[in-house]
C-alpha positions as CSV (number, residue, x, y, z in Angstrom):
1,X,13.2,-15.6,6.8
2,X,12.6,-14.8,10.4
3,X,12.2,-10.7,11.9
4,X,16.1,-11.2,12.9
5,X,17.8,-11.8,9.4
6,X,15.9,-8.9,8.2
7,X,16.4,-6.2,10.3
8,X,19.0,-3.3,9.5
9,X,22.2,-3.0,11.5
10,X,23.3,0.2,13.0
11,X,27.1,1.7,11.8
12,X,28.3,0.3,15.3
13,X,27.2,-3.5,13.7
14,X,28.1,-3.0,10.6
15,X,31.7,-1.8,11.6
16,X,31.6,-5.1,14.3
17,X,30.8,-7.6,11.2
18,X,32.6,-5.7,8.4
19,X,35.9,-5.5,10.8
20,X,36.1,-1.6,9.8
21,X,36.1,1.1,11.7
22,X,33.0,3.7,11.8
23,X,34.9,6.0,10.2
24,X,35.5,3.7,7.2
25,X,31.7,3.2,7.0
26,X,31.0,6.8,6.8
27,X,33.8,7.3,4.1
28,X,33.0,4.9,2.2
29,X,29.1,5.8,2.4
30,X,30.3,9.6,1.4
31,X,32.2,8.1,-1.9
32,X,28.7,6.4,-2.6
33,X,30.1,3.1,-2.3
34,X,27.4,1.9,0.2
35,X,23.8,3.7,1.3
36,X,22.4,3.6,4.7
37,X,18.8,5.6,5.2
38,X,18.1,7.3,8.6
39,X,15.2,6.2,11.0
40,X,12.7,8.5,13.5
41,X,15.4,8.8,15.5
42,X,17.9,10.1,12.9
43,X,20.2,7.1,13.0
44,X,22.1,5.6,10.0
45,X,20.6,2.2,9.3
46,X,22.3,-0.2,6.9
47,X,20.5,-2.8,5.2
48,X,22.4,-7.0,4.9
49,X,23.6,-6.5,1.7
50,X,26.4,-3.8,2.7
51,X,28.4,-6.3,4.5
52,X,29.0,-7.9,1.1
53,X,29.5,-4.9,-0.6
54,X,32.2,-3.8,1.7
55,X,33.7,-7.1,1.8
56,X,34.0,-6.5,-2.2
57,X,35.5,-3.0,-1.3
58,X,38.1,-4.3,1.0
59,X,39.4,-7.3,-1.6
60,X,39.4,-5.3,-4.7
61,X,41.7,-2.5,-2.7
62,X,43.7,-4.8,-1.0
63,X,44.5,-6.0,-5.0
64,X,44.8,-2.4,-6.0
65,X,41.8,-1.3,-7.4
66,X,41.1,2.2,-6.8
67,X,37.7,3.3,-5.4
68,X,37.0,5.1,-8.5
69,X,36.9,1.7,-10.5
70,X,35.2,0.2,-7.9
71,X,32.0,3.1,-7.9
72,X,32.4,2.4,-11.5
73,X,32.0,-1.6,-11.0
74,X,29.0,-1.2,-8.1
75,X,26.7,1.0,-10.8
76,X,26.6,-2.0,-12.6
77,X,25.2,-4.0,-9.8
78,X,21.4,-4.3,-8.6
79,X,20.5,-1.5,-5.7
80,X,18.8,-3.8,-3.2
81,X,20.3,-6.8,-2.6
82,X,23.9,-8.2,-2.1
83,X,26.5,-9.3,-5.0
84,X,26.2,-12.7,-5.5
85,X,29.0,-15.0,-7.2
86,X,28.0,-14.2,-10.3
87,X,28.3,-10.3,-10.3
88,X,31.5,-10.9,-8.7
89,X,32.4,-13.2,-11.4
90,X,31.7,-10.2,-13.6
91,X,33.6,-7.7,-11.5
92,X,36.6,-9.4,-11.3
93,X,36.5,-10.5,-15.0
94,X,36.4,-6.5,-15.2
95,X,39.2,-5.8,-13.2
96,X,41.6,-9.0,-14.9
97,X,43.4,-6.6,-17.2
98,X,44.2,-4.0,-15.2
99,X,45.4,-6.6,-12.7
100,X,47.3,-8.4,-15.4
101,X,48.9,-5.1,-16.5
102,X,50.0,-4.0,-12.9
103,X,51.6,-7.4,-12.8
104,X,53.4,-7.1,-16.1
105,X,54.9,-3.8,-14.9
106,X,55.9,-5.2,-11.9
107,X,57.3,-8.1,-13.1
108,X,59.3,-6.0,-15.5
109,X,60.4,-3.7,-12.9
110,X,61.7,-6.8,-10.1
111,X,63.9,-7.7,-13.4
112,X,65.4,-4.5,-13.9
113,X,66.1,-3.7,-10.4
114,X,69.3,-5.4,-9.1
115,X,70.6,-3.9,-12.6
116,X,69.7,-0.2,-11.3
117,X,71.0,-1.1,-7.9
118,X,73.6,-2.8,-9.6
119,X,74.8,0.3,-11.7
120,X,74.1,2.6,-9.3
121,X,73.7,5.8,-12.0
122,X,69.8,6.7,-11.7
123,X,70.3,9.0,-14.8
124,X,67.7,10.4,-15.4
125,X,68.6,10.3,-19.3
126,X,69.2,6.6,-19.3
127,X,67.9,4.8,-16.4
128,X,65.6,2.0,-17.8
129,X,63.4,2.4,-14.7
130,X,63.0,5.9,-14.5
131,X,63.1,6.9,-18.4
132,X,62.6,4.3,-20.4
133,X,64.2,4.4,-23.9
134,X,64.5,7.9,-23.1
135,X,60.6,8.6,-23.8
136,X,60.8,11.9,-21.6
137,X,63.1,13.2,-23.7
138,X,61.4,13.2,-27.1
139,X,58.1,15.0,-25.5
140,X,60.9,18.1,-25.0
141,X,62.2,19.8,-22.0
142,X,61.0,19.9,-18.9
143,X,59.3,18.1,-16.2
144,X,57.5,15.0,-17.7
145,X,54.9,12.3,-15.9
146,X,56.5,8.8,-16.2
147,X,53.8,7.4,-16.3
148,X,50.9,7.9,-18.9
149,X,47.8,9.8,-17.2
150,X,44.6,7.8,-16.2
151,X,41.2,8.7,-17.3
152,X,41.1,10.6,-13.9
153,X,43.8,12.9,-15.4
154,X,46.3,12.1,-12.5
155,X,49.6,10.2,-13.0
């Protein structure tokens, strides 16, 4: 592998390649997504293998994977080099049912809209969308999440 291929790329390179900004980089470095080290000088330095890593980033958001799942998924890979087909194999087998599950809700929800927009009520009480089968209601009064809380503890 010639000196080239191997040396590490500043923020500015990685932000060029990566089509993110610099800010992005730095976020996503904060969230321990990705790890640069500093040299003599005091500049970030980013090894290859982050350009694959944030390519991973940006395809598992864009399908609506939260960061915290994907820290979760990038423990599981190896420190110093770059995913290869196989770990993404892995990841995305990972993510399948929670994918699968966001589709099923959706699905539901395109079916049951032009009957909401249809009816026109939004009750509160019997809107299939917004209370289904009244579920709010037999958890007692007041203000209920409508949708069951994550492991994060957040709606």
């Amino acid at each position: 592998m010639s000196v080239s291929l191997q040396r590490e790329l500043s923020v500015g390179e990685v932000a060029q390649r990566s089509g993110l900004a610099v800010s992005a980089i730095h976020f996503y470095e904060a969230k321990g997504l990705i790890a640069s080290r500093r040299n003599a000088g005091n500049q970030r330095r980013f090894s290859r293998e982050v350009l694959r890593r944030l390519a991973i980033i940006k395809v598992a958001q864009r399908t609506g994977i939260s960061l915290d799942e994907i820290h979760e998924a990038f423990a599981t890979l190896p420190e110093h080099r770059a995913p290869n087909a196989d770990d993404w194999r892995r990841l995305s087998a990972g993510w399948r049912e929670t994918l699968d599950e966001r589709i099923r809700c959706l699905t539901q929800l395109r079916d049951q809209l032009d009957h909401c927009i249809g009816c026109g009520c939004l009750s509160l009480a019997e809107c299939p969308l917004r209370n289904p089968g009244d579920e709010l209601g037999d958890q007692g009064c007041g203000a209920r999440l409508l949708e069951p809380a994550t492991s994060q503890g957040t709606p």
